[in-house]
FIVOTOR-204766 format. One record per residue (C-alpha): x negated, y, z negated. Coordinates in steps of 0.25 Angstrom, whole numbers, plus 5000, padded with zeros to 4 digits. Layout:
XYZ...
This chain:
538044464143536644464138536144564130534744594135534444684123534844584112534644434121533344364118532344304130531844164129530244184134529544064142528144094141527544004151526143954146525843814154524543764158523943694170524043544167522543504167521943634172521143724162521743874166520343944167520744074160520843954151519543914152518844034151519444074140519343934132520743904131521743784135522743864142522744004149524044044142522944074128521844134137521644274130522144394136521744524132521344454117522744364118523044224122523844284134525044194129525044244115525144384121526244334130527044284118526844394111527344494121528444394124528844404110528844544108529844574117531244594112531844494122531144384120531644274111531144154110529944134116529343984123527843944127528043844137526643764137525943654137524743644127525543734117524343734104523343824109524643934111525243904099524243934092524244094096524844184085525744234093526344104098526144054082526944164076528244144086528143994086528144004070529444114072530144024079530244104091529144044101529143904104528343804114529043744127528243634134527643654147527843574158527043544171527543664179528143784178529543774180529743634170528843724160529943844162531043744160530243664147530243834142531743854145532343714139533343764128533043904128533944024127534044104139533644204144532244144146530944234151529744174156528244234155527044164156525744144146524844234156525944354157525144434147525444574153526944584148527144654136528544634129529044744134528944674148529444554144530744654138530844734151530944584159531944534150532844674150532844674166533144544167534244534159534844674165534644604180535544474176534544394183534744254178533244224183532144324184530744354188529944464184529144554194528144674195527944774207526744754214526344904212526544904196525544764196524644844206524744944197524344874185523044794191522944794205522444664203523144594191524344524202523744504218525244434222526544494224527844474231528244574241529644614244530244714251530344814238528844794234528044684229528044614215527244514208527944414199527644444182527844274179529144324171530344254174531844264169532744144166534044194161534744084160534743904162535243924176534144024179533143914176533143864190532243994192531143914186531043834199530743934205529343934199529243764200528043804210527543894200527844034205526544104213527544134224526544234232525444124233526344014234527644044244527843924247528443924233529444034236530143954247530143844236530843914227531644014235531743964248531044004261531844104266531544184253530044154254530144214269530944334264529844364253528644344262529244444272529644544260531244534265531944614254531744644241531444554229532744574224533344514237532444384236532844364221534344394227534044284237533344184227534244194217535444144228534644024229534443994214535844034211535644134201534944294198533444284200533044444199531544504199531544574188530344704191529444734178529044874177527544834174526644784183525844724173526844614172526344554185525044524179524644394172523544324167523244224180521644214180520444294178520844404187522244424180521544404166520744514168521644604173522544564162521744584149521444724158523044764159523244714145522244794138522944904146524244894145524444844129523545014128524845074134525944974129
């Protein structure tokens, strides 16, 4: 049995670009890629890594990317790449192949994040990992209320999924426990966005479902139940106890709200 209190997490830290297209966070901030755009007066990546890392679960750590200089040349990165415990995973043309590039010869568990997640602070990187493991979920996805990110900015997340205990938005945090569970990657082949894009729930879980969660039939527990027969193994939500966590860095709106909840919450950490 795994120890969640001594067993170490392998973190993905998604950080692809756009092939061709200049993100323009990017461009306005006279960078290459949006994953070194400052944040709060940090390349949001480096401030990602560096909450990655302080969090006692996390092991190694992997940057999946595809122009790999400009990051590596962040302190942050520098130092654990010189340690030994951060290394560089290519990027490939979508998500998914990217999470499978990340996950070759890894140790497992493995916890993905992304670049632009720069509201988790370790300790809710340590509160994922802890209720994951005490679930026994073999995949997971974390989550926030609707009324905690509402409560956070009533503005910093505009989509959620409804159920029929409340609505959540997804955090871009996901759980792979173990080679098997990797199929759960497939799920995000059309590259996640399931409120704007449902035709992609049906893609990934099956019409029914996507009927089910359009009417709000049962709770979110029931439709991971129900997804997680069709996969073959546990797919759980897992609830975050901070709204926060719902809120990443998309354009300017969220960059401004961002650098606003950052300033914020590090006062009161």
């Amino acid at each position: 049995m795994i120890d969640p209190n001594t067993s170490k997490v392998t973190a993905l830290v998604m950080a692809g670009k756009r092939s061709g297209v200049l993100d323009p966070l990017a461009e306005r901030a006279g960078v290459a890629q949006k994953c070194v755009v400052p944040v709060g007066g940090m390349p949001m990546i480096e401030r990602v890594i560096r909450n990655v890392a302080a969090s006692p679960r996390i092991g190694e750590i992997r940057v999946v990317a595809h122009e790999t200089e400009e990051i590596a040349a962040l302190p942050e990165i520098a130092k654990l790449q010189k340690e030994g415990r951060l290394v560089f995973r290519p990027g490939a043309f979508n998500l998914v192949d990217s999470v499978f590039s990340g996950a070759e010869g890894a140790d497992y568990p493995i916890l993905i994040t992304t670049a632009d997640n720069c509201m988790w602070l370790p300790e809710d990187f340590t509160e994922f990992a802890d209720k994951t493991f005490a679930s026994g979920a073999d995949a997971a996805a974390a989550l926030a209320r609707k009324q905690d990110v509402i409560a956070a900015d009533p503005i910093g997340q505009k989509k959620f999924y409804e159920f029929s205990d409340g609505g959540y938005s997804n955090c871009n945090t996901y759980w792979i426990g173990n080679p098997e569970a990797l199929e759960a990657a497939e799920i995000m082949r059309g590259g996640g966005q399931f409120v704007k894009f449902p035709s992609r729930i049906a893609k990934a879980f099956g019409v029914v479902n996507l009927v089910r969660f359009y009417l709000g039939w049962g709770t979110k527990e029931k439709l991971f139940a129900k997804v997680s027969r069709r996969f073959g193994f546990q797919l759980k939500p897992i609830v975050m106890d901070n709204g926060y966590c719902a809120i990443d860095v998309d354009n300017a709106r969220t960059f401004e709200v961002t650098e606003k909840l950052l300033a914020k919450r590090l006062r009161i950490a």
